[in-house]
N, C-alpha and C positions, 0 to 999 in steps of 0.2 A: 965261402966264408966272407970273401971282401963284398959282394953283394948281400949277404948279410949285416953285416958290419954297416955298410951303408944303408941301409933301410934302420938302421937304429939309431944312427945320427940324425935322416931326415924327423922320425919320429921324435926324437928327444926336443930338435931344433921347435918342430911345428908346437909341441907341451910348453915350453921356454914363451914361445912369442904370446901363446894362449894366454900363460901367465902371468905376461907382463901386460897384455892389455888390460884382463880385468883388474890388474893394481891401477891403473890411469879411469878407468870408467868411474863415473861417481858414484857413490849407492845409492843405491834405490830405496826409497823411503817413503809413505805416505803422512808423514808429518809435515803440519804448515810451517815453514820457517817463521821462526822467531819476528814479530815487527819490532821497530824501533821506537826508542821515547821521542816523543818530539813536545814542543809548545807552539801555543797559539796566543793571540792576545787579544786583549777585550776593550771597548773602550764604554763607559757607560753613556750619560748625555749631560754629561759635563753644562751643556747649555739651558737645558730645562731644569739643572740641580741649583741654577742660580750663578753659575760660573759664565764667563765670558767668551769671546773668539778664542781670544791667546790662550787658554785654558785647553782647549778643544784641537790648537795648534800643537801646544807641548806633549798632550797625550797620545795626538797622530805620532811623533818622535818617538817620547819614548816608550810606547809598547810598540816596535818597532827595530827597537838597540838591539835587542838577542838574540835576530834573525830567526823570528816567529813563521813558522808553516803558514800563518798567515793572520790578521787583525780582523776582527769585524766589530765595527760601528756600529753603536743605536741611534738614530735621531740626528738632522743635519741643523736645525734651527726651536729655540724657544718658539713656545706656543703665545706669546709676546712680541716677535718676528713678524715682520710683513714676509705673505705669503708671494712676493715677488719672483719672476722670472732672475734678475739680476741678484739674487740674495742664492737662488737655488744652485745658479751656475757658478759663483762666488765661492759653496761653501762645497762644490764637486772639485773646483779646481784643489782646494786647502786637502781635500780627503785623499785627491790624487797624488799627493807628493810627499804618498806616503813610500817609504825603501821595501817595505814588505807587503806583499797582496791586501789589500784592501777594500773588506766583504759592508756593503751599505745596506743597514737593515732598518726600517723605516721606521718610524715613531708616530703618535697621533699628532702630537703637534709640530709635523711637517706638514699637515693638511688638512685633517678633519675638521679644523674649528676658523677653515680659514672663509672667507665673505668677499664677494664682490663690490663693486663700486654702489650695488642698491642696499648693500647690508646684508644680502642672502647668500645663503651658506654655497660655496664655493668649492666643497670638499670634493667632490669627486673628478672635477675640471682638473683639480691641482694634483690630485693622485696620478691624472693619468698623466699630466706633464712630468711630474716625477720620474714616473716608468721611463721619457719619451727619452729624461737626462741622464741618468743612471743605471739603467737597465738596456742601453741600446744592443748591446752583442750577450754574447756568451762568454764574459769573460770581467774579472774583477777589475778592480780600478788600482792605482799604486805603481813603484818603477817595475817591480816584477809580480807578475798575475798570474793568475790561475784559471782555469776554465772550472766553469761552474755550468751546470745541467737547469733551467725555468723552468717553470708550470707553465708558464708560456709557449712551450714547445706542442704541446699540446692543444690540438684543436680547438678543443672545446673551452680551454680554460687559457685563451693568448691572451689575454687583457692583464694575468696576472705574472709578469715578468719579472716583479720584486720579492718572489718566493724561488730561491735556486738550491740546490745542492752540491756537493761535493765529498771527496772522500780524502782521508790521509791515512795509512796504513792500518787498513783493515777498521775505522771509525768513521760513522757519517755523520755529517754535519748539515745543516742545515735554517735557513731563514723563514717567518712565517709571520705574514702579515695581523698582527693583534695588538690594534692601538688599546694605551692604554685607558682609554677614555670608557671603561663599559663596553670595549671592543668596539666600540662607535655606533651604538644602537642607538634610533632615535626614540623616543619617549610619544613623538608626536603622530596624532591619527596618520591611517593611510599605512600603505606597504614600505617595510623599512627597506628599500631595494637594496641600496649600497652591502648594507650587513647580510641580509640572506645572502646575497650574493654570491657575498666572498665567503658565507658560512659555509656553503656549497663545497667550493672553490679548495679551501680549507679541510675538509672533508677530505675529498679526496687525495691532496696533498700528504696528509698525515696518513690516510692506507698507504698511500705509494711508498713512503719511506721506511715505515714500519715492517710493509713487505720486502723493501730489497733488504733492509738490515737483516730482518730474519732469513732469506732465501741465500742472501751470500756470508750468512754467519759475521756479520760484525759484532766486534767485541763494541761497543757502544754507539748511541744515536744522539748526536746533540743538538738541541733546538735554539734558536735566538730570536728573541721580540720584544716588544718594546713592551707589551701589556704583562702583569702574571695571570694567570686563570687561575691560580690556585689549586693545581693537582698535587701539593704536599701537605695544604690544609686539610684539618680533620672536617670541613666543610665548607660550603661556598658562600662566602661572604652575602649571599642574600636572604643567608637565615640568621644573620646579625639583626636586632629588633629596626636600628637606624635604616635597616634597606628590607625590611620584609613589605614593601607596595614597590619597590624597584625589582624590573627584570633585570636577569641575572645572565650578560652580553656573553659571560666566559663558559654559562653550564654544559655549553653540547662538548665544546671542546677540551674543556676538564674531562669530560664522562668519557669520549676516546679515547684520548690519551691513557686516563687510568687501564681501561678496558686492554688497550694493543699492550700497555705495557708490562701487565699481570702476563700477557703470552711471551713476553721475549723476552727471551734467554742471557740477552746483555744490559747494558748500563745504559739507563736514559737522564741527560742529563741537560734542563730547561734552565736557560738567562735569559734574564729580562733587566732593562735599563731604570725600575723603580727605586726611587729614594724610599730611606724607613719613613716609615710613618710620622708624624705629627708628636714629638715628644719622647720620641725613640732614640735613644743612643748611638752614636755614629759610629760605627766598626768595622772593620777589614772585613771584603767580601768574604765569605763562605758557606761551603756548600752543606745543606739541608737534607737530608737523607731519609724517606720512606719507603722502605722498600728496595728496588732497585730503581726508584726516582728520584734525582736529587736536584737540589734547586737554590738557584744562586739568585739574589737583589743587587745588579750591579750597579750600586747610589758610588760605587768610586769613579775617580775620572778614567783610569784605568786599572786591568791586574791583567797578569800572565797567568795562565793555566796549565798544567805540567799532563801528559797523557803519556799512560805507562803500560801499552799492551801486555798482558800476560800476569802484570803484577795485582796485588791485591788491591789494590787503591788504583782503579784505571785512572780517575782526576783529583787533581789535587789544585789548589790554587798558591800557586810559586812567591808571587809578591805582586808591586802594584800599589797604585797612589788612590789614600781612603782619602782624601784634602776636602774636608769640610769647606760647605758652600761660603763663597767671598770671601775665602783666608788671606 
């Protein structure tokens, strides 16, 4: 009996420990955990809107104050600027001293329109010192940074080190060289090298993202340029009568984009640093919506953008300074 007795204590004991470990084990679940809200901030180009340095200083601050995932810039100088060595290193220190990571996404007029000492176009000289000043590592500018991923990393495509990516909770983000200038197509005889180039270049850029978005399920892709292409238009500004004998710089990359984004499953979501138009009423940035593309003109010095995985509204735009040019 007592060795009976004892073999039912051991048994009771060993069911006891059983079951207290699987209360301490966590469950087992194939659901994604929940991501967080976070923001980011935007700065438009304050300097090509007709605004000044200080302007461009203030907006580095404050979209900056609310400890933003991080800021990206359009545009480091007016197309009015001397394309200067000493103006480029000038306006990299001002972007650097920003509190919160600090993503620099290039403009036409940081280079395209810029000219040598014979008058001739200089543009490509100056792109690539760009890259040489701003894009030197894998990693953002500002007191706390980020690592961001190049098209540069890539063999074939190392020239283009001012196209990077990055991710914050399950959304990717992303930079893409598209001056605003007609994407910088030249008009004149002969092979447009620079533009095919980086049409290429771009190309593949946009699969690469499109693909990882879709392979590892982010809930949205977001794009930043200085040009729009106009993939919210109901068409491409070259079937306006004023541009039907002008090539249309933005059509291949409208046509992808449309194309990858009718396939994905999440929110695509394109900024670009264009003022409105010519006669246009001056209004708090917001976002444009066709589809699951939507698309922001950021003519403000800055705004905040609010990202809300899981919710019905993944972007919203929080707030942010519309300051009409020379107030």
């Amino acid at each position: 009996m007592m060795r009976g007795a004892r073999v039912r204590l051991a048994l009771l004991a060993a069911a006891t420990a059983l079951a207290a470990g699987a209360h301490a084990m966590p469950p087992i679940t194939a659901a994604t955990p929940p991501q967080k809200p976070f923001v980011f901030g935007v700065i438009g180009h304050p300097l090509q809107h007709g605004r000044d340095e200080a302007a461009l200083q203030r907006a580095v601050a404050d979209a900056s104050q609310n400890y933003p995932a991080f800021v990206v810039a359009t545009g480091i100088k007016a197309a009015s600027e001397p394309c200067s060595d000493t103006l480029y290193a000038q306006r990299r220190a001002l972007l650097n001293e920003s509190s919160g990571p600090m993503v620099v996404s290039l403009a036409g007029s940081d280079w395209s329109a810029c000219l040598n000492s014979a008058g001739r176009s200089n543009a490509i000289e100056r792109l690539n010192r760009l890259r040489e000043l701003f894009y030197a590592d894998s990693e953002s500018l500002g007191i706390r940074r980020i690592q961001v991923t190049r098209l540069s990393s890539t063999a074939k495509f190392r020239s283009y080190a001012e196209n990077a990516h990055w991710e914050v909770n399950k959304v990717l983000f992303a930079t893409i060289n598209l001056p605003a200038n007609n994407n910088h197509y030249r008009p004149e005889a002969g092979r447009n090298s620079e533009y095919e180039d980086r049409l290429v270049a771009n190309r593949a850029w946009l699969h690469r993202l499109f693909s990882m978005a879709d392979r590892q399920k982010m809930a949205g892709l977001v794009l930043f340029s200085d040009g729009d292409p106009g993939v919210t238009e109901d068409a491409g500004f070259s079937l306006l009568p004023s541009f039907q004998s002008k090539h249309d710089g933005f059509a291949e990359v409208r046509k992808q984009i449309r194309a990858m984004a009718e396939k994905y499953k999440g929110k695509v979501l394109l900024i670009d640093a264009q003022a409105p138009r010519a006669g246009a009423p001056h209004v708090e940035p917001a976002i444009e919506w066709r589809g699951n593309v939507g698309h922001v003109n950021m003519a403000a010095d800055w705004a905040e953008v609010r990202v809300a995985p899981g919710a019905a509204a993944l972007f919203s735009i929080k707030g942010g300074s519309a300051a009409a040019p020379n107030d």
